[in-house]
C-alpha positions in Angstrom: -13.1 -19.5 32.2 -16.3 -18.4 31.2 -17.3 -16.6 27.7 -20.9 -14.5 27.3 -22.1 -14.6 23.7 -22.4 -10.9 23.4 -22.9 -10.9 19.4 -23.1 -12.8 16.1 -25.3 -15.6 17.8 -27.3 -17.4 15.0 -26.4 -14.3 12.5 -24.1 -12.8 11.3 -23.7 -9.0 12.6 -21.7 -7.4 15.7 -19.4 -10.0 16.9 -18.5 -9.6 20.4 -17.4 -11.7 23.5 -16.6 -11.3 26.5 -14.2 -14.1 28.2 -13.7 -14.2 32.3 -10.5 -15.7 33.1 -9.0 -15.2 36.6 -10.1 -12.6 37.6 -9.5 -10.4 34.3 -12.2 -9.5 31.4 -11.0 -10.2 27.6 -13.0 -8.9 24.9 -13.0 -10.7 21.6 -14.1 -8.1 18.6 -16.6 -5.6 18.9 -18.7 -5.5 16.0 -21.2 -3.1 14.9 -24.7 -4.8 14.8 -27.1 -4.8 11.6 -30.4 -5.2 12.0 -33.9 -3.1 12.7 -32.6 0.2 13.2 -34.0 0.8 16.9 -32.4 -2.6 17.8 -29.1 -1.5 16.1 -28.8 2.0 17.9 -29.8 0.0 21.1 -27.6 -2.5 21.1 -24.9 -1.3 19.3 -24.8 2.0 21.8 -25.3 0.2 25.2 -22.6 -1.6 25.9 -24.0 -5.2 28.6 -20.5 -4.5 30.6 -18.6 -1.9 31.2 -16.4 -1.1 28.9 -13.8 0.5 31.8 -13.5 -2.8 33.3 -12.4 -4.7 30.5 -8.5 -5.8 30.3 -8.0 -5.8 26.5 -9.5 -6.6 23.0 -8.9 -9.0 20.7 -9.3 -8.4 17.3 -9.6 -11.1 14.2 -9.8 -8.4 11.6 -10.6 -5.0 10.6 -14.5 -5.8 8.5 -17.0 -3.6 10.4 -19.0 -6.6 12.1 -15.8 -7.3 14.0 -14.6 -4.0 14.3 -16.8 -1.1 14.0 -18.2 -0.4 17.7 -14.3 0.1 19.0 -14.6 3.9 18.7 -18.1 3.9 21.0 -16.2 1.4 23.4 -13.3 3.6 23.8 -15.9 6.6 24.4 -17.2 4.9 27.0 -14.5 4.1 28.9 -12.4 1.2 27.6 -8.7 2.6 28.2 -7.1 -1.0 27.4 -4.8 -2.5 24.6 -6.6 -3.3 21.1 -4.2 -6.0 20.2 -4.2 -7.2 16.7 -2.2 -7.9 13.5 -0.2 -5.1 11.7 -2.4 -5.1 8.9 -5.5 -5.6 10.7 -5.0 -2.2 12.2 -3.9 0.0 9.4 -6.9 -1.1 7.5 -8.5 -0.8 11.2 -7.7 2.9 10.6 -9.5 3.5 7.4 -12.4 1.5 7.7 -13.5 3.2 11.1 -12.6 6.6 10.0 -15.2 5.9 6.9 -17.6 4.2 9.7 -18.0 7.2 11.2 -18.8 9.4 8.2 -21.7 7.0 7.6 -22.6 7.7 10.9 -23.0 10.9 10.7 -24.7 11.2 7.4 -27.4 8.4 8.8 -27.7 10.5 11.5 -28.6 13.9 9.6 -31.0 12.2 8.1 -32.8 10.4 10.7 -32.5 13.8 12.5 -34.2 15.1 9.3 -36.9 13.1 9.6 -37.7 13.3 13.3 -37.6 17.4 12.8 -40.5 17.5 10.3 -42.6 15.4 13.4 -41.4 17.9 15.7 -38.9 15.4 17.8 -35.2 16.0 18.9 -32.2 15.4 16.2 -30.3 12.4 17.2 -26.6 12.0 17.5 -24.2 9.9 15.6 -23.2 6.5 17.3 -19.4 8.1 17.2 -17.3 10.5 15.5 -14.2 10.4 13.0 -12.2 11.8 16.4 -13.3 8.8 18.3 -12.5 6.7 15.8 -9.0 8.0 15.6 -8.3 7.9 19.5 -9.8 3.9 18.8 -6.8 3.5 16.4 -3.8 4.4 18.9 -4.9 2.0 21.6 -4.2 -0.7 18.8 -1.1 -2.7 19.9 0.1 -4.7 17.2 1.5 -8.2 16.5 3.0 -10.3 13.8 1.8 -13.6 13.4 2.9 -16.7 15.6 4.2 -14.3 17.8 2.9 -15.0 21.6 2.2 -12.2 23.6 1.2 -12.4 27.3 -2.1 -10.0 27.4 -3.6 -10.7 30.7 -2.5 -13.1 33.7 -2.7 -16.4 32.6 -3.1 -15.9 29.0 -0.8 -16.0 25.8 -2.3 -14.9 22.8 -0.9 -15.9 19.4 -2.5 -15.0 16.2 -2.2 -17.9 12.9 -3.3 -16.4 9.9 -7.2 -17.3 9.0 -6.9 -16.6 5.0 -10.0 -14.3 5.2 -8.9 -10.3 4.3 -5.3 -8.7 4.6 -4.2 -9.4 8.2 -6.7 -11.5 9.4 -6.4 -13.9 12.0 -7.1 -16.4 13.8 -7.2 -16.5 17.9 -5.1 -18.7 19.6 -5.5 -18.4 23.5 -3.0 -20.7 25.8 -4.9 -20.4 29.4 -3.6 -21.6 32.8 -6.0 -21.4 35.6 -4.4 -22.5 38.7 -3.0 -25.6 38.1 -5.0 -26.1 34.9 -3.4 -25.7 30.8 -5.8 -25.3 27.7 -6.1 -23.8 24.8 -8.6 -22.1 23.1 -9.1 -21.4 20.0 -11.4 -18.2 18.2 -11.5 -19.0 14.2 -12.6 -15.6 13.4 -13.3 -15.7 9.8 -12.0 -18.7 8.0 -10.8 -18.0 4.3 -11.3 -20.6 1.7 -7.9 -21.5 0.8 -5.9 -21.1 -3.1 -6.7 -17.5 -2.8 -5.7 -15.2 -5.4 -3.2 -13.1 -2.9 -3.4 -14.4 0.3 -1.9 -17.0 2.0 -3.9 -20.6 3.0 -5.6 -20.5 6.5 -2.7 -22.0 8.7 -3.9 -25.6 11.1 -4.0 -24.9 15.0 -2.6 -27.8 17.3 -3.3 -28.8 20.3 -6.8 -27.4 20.9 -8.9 -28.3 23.8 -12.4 -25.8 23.2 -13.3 -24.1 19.5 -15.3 -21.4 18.9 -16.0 -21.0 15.3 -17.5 -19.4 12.2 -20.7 -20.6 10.4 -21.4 -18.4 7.7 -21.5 -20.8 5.1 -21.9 -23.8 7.3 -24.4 -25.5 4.9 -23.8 -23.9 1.5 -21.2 -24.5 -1.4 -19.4 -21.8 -3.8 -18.8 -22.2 -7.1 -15.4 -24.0 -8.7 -12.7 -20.7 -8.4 -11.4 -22.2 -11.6 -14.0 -22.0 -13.5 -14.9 -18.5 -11.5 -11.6 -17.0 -12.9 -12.2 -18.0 -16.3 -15.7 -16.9 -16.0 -14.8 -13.6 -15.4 -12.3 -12.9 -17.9 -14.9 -14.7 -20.5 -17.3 -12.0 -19.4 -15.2 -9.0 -19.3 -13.5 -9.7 -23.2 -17.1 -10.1 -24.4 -18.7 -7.3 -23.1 -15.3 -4.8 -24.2 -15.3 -6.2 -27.7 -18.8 -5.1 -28.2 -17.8 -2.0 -27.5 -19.5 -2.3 -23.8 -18.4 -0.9 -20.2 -18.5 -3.5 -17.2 -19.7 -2.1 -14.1 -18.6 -4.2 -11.4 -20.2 -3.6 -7.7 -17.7 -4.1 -5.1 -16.9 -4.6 -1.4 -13.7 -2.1 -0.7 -11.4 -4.8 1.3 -10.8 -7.9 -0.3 -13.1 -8.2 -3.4 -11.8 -4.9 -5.1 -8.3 -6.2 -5.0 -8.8 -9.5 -6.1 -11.0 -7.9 -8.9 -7.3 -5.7 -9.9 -4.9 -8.5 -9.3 -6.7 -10.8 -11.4 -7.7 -8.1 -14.2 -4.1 -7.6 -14.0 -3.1 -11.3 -14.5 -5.6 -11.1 -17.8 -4.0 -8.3 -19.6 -0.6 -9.4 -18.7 -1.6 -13.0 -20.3 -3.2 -11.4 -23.3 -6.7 -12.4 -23.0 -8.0 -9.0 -21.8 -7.8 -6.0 -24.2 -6.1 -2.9 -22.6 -8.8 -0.7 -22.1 -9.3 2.4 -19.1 -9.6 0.8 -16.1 -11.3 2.6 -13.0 -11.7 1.7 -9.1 -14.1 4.4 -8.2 -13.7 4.9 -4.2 -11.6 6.4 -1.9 -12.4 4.0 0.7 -11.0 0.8 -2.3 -8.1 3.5 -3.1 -7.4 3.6 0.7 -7.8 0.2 1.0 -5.6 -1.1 -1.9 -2.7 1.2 -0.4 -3.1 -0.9 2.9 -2.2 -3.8 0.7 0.9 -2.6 -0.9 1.9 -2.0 2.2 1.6 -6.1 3.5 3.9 -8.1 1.4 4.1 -10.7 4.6 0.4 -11.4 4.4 0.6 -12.6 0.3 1.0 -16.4 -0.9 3.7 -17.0 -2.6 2.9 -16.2 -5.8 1.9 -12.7 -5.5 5.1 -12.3 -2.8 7.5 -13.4 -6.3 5.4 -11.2 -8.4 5.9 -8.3 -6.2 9.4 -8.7 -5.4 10.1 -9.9 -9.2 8.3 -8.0 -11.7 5.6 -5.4 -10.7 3.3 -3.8 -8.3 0.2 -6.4 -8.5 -2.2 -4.2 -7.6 -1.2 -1.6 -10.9 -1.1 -1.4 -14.3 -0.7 2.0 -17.0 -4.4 1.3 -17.8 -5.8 1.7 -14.2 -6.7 4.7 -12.5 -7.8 4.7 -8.6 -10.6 7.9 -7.9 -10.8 9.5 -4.7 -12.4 13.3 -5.2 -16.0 13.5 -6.1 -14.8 16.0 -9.6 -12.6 13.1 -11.1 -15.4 10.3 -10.5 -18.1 12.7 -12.1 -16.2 13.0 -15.1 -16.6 8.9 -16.0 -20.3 10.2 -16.6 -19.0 11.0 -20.1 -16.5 8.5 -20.9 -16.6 7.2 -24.3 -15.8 3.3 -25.4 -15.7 0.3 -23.3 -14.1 0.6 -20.2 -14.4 -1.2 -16.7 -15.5 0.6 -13.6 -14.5 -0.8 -10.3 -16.9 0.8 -7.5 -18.1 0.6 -3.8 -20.6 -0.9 -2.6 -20.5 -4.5 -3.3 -24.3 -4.3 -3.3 -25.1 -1.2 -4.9 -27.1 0.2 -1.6 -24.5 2.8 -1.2 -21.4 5.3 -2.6 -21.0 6.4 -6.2 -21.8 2.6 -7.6 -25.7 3.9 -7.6 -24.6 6.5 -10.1 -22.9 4.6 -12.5 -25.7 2.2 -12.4 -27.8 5.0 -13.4 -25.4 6.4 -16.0 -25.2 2.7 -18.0 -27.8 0.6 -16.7 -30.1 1.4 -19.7 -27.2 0.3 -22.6 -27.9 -3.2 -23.7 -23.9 -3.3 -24.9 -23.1 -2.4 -21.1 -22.7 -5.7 -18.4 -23.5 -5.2 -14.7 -21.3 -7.5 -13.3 -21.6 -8.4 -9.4 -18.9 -10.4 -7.7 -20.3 -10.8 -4.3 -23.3 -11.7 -2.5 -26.1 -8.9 -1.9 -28.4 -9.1 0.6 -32.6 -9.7 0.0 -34.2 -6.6 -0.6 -31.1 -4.4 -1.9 -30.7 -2.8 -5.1 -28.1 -5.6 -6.0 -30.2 -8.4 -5.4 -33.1 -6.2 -7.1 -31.1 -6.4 -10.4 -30.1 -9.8 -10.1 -33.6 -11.2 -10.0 -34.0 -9.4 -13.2 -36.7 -7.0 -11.5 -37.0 -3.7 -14.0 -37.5 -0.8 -14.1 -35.1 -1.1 -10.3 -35.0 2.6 -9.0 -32.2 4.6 -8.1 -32.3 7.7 -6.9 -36.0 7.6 -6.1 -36.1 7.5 -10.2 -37.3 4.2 -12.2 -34.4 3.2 -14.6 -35.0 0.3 -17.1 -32.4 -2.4 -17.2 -30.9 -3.2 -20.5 -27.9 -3.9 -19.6 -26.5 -7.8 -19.7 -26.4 -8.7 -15.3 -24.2 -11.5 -14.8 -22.8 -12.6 -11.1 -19.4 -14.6 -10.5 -19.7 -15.8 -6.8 -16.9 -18.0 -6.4 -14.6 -14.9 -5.2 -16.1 -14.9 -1.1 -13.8 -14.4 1.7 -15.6 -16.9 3.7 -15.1 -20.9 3.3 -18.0 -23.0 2.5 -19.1 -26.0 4.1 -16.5 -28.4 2.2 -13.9 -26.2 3.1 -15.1 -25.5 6.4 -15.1 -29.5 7.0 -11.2 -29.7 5.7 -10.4 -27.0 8.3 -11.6 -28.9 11.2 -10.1 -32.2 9.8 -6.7 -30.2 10.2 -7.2 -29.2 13.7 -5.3 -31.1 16.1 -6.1 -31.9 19.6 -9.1 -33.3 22.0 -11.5 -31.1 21.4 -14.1 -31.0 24.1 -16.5 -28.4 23.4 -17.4 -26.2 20.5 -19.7 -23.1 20.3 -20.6 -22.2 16.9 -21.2 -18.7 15.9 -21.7 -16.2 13.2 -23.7 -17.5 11.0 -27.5 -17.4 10.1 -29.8 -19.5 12.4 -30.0 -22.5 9.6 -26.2 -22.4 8.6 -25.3 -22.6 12.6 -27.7 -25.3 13.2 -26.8 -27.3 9.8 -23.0 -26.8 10.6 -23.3 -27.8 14.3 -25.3 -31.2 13.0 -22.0 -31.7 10.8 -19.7 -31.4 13.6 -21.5 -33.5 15.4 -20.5 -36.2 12.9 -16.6 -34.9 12.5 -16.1 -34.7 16.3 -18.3 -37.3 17.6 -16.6 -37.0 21.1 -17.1 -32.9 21.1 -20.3 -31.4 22.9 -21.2 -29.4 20.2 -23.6 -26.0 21.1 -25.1 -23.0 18.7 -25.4 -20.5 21.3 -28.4 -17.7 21.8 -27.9 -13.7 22.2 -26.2 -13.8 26.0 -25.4 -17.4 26.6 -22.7 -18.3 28.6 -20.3 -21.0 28.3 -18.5 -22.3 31.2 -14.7 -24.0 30.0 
């Protein structure tokens, strides 16, 4: 077997690659890459295969580095089975369907751009209709639940703890005479999440291939994360404030509800409005009512037991532009829930600029934001930031909480290795910045000291 690092190769965009096992072509994820923009369009439109010879894709989950270049593979020719988990696909649906919006809208305005210098409009990477036809190649499975995919190969997906659905890849090969197993982590949660379940040990594996994203970084105590966050919130109401919470759509919105849930029902929050502000979150959210198999056991009880956990008579989820307009002139403290996670993008900007300036008002983030964005902008206490193309002074309290990421840290990353079983013989570490896959790769060099352990480059292969 051989695997060509296609993507995600010392960073952390456009996972992708492509596995040749007798005689058949396997692709794991394809993942929109994020980078300089003539990089992006060139790699993320030319495809190095041909996407009409592949077999099948495998898919770990539905986040748009995994995901998001399905539609332009299926317009160019891939006519194979998209095989992931049920939940995987139904948020698969939604978040490729809003993909290709922001396609389109980047590409009006490129095409904007180019026009005043006389050059041709350019055309969106794909559409919502090829997104859509993307969607019913999707042949789903539940988890632990083999499934023969190509001639020689089971595939059986063990839950990874990361979003709703998401999996890990477990591959059982037999070339000739010849029996391994190989094993894709996809994105490894952290463990004691809120709603989902713990990542679930593989045994028995011969070659890894794993995540590095926080290969030599730590998170916060969740404990004290929770408590943080409900200390936060109760402050800034009872002085009359509004929070303003940035948010990623899948994952971070809904643990942001299920534990502002937990806090009222426990009496320490006051019942005031609550608002998730995003159809994409609404859309979302609906995916995980929908998913009971994929909770831990706690939320499973509270669901069948006592209530929807994702609900309350003080929360109201937004889709149409009209309704989210009208929290311009909402009186008394409130908390507003909205897209993105950091503040580049969707109707958080305008909240920002409705309550940025009020020094009662908290600006709360909840997830990482990127160097240069308007999140990290604010967090470094930079003012006036501008929004809009307008300066706006911040007045506001900015606080962050960043013990709520999907992704395990290097501690955690360590205890999920300890639980693998098997002689592992080779491990290629992926998706991860250049330092955090070179740091974590010197660690596993320790755990696994009989493992050849490689960090490999943009179109490496790997020979099993």
């Amino acid at each position: 077997m051989r695997i060509h690092f296609y993507g995600a190769t010392r960073t952390t965009t456009g996972s992708m690659y492509l596995l040749e096992v007798n005689q058949r072509r396997i692709l794991l994820e394809c993942g929109l890459f994020q980078g300089h923009r003539d990089e992006s369009i060139e790699r993320n439109r030319k495809f190095p295969f041909d996407p009409a010879k592949l077999d099948c894709v495998l898919l770990s989950h539905a986040h748009i580095d995994h995901c998001g270049n399905l539609p332009n593979l299926v317009r160019s020719g891939f006519t194979g089975n998209i095989y992931s988990t049920f939940a995987t696909r139904d948020l698969a649906a939604i978040m490729l369907e809003d993909s290709a919006e922001i396609q389109k809208d980047d590409a009006e305005f490129v095409s904007k751009k180019r026009a005043k210098k006389g050059l041709p409009p350019v055309e969106p990477l794909y559409s919502a209709t090829d997104a859509e036809k993307a969607v019913r190649q999707f042949v789903t499975l539940g988890y632990d639940r083999p499934m023969t995919v190509a001639d020689g190969v089971t595939v059986t997906f063990r839950d990874a703890g990361h979003i709703l659905g998401s999996a890990q890849i477990v591959l059982d090969v037999q070339e000739g005479h010849r029996k391994f197993r190989y094993l894709f982590s996809g994105d490894i949660g952290r463990g004691g999440d809120a709603i989902l379940r713990d990542p679930v040990p593989v045994e028995n594996v011969d070659f890894l291939q794993m995540e590095a994203t926080y290969g030599d970084r730590l998170h916060n105590i969740k404990s004290d994360a929770h408590q943080q966050l409900r200390d936060k919130v109760t402050e800034t109401l009872k002085r009359g404030g509004k929070v303003i919470i940035p948010s990623f759509s899948v994952g971070r919105t809904q643990q942001i509800v299920y534990e502002l849930n937990q806090c009222t029902l426990e009496g320490e929050c006051s019942t005031v409005p609550i608002y998730v502000d995003s159809p994409l979150s609404t859309n979302a959210t609906e995916v995980y009512r929908l998913h009971p198999e994929c909770f831990n056991e706690d939320v499973y009880r509270f669901l069948r037991e006592k209530a929807n956990p994702f609900s309350m008579t003080n929360l109201t989820y937004i889709r149409d532009v009209a309704h989210s307009m009208k929290l311009n002139d909402l009186n008394g403290p409130a908390i507003i829930i909205s897209a993105s996670g950091m503040a580049e993008a969707g109707r958080i900007r305008h909240h920002l600029k409705n309550h940025i300036g009020e020094p009662q008002n908290l600006i709360l983030f909840i997830g990482y934001c990127a160097e240069h964005t308007l999140g990290a902008q604010i967090l470094m206490g930079k003012s006036p930031v501008n929004i809009f193309g307008e300066p706006y002074e911040v007045r506001a309290r900015v606080a962050s909480v960043d013990a709520f990421s999907g992704h395990a840290d290097k501690n955690e990353l360590i205890h999920y290795v300890k639980a693998l079983t098997g002689d592992i013989k080779k491990i290629a570490v992926i998706h991860g910045e250049e330092n955090q896959c070179l740091a974590w790769a010197q660690t596993l060099r320790g755990l696994k000291p009989k493992s050849e352990v490689l960090v490999p480059v943009y179109q490496q292969i790997m020979e099993v």
